[in-house]
Each structure stands twice: as C-alpha cells, then as structure tokens.
C-alpha positions in Angstrom: -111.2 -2.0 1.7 -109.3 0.8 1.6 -110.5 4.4 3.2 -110.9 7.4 0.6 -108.1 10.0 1.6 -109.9 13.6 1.8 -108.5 16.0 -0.6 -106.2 18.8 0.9 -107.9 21.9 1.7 -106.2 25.1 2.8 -108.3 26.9 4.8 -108.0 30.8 4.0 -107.5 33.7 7.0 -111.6 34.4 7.1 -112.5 30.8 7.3 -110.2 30.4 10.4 -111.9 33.5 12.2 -115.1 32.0 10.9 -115.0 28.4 12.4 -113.1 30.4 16.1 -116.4 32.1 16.0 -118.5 29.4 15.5 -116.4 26.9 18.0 -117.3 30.1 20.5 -121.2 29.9 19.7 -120.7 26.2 20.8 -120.6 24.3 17.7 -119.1 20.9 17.6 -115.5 20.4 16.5 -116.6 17.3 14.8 -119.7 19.0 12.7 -117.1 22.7 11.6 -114.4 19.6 10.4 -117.4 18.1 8.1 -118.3 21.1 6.8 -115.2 22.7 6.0 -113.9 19.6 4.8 -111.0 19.3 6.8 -109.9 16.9 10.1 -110.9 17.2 13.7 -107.1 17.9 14.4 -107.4 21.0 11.9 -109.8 22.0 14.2 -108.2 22.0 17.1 -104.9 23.2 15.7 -106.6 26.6 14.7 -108.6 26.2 18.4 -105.2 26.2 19.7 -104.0 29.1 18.1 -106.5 31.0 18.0 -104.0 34.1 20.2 -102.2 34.3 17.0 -104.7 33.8 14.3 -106.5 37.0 15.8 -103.5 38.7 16.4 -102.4 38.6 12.8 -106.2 39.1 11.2 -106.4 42.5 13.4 -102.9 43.4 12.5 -102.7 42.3 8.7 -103.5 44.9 5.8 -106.4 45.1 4.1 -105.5 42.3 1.6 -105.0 39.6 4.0 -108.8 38.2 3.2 -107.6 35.4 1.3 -104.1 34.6 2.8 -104.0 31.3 3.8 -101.0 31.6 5.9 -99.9 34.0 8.7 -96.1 34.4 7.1 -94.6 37.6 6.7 -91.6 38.2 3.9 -88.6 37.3 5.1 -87.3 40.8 4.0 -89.9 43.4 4.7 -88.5 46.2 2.3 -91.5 48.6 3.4 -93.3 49.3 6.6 -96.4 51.0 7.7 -94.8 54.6 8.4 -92.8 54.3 4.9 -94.4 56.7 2.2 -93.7 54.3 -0.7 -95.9 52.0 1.5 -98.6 54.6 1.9 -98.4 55.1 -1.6 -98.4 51.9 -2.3 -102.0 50.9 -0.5 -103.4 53.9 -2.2 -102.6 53.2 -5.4 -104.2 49.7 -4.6 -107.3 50.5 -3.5 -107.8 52.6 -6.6 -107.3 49.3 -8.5 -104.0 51.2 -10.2 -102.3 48.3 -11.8 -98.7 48.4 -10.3 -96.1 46.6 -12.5 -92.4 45.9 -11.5 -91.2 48.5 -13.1 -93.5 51.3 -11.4 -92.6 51.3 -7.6 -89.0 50.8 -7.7 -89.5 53.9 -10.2 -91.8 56.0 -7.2 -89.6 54.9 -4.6 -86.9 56.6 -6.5 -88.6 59.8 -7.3 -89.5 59.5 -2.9 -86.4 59.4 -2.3 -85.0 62.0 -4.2 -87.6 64.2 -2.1 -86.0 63.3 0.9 -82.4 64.3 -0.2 
C-alpha cells in the first residue's frame, strides 16, 4: 500500500516567526510539523535559519505579513531614503489604489523637483 503524499504547503513569513517562537517555549519539532502540516525537516530547515528569518521579518516593510519567501527584486528601483518610496508607503497605507500608470507619473513630477 502506498503512503498518501501530504499536500504542499508554503509556510508564510508570520508562521515561520510563529513555530521559532514556539520551538523556543519548548515545543516538539514533531508536534509544530503536524500541526502546520508540513515535514520535520521543514522544521528544522526554518530552526536552522532562524538568524535570517528574523533578520528579514525586523528588516522587511510593513507588507511582508504574508510573504512567503525572504527574496528581494533583483532590481531594487527604490529604497528606503528615496521620496518616490516614501510616497509610495504612504499612499499605501491610505489604501490609495496605485495603478501602473501613477508612480512612474509621481516619480516624474519628483524628479522634476529635484532639477
């Protein structure tokens, strides 16, 4: 008889700090892979990397909740000390839906401040 392969699971950015707190109150590895549905290994990987799991949750923005993986764009076009950035999270956390067409639009209008 063949065993049942588990379904892939992803495990988001919060669960991650989640199951390093928990593995720190003493909980079994075995038990957190049951209940988050994933493999003892999983477990371990994320014990194991836990420097730079907590590294990138203190250093992420504000929408980095529900990432489910620590990658940054290959091409950051904007940085933390960048207006259009600034602008950017504001306008975000206003709910202002932000097409395409808007920021390039803003970063022009910035940058014609700065000439």
């Amino acid at each position: 008889m063949a065993d049942k392969k588990r379904k892939h699971e992803t495990l988001s950015l919060v669960k991650k700090m989640e199951i390093l707190r928990k593995l720190d109150s003493g909980e079994n590895q075995m038990k957190l892979a049951g209940e988050y549905g994933v493999g003892r290994a999983t477990i371990y990987d994320i014990k194991k990397n836990r420097e730079k799991i907590e590294n990138f949750a203190n250093t992420a923005d504000a929408g980095t909740s529900s990432r489910q993986t620590m990658k940054v764009g290959e091409y950051p076009l904007m940085d933390d000390g960048d207006a259009l950035y600034t602008w950017f999270l504001q306008e975000r956390a206003r709910n202002t839906p932000l097409s395409g067409d808007i920021i390039p639009q803003k970063a022009l209008i910035l940058y014609e401040k700065n000439i």
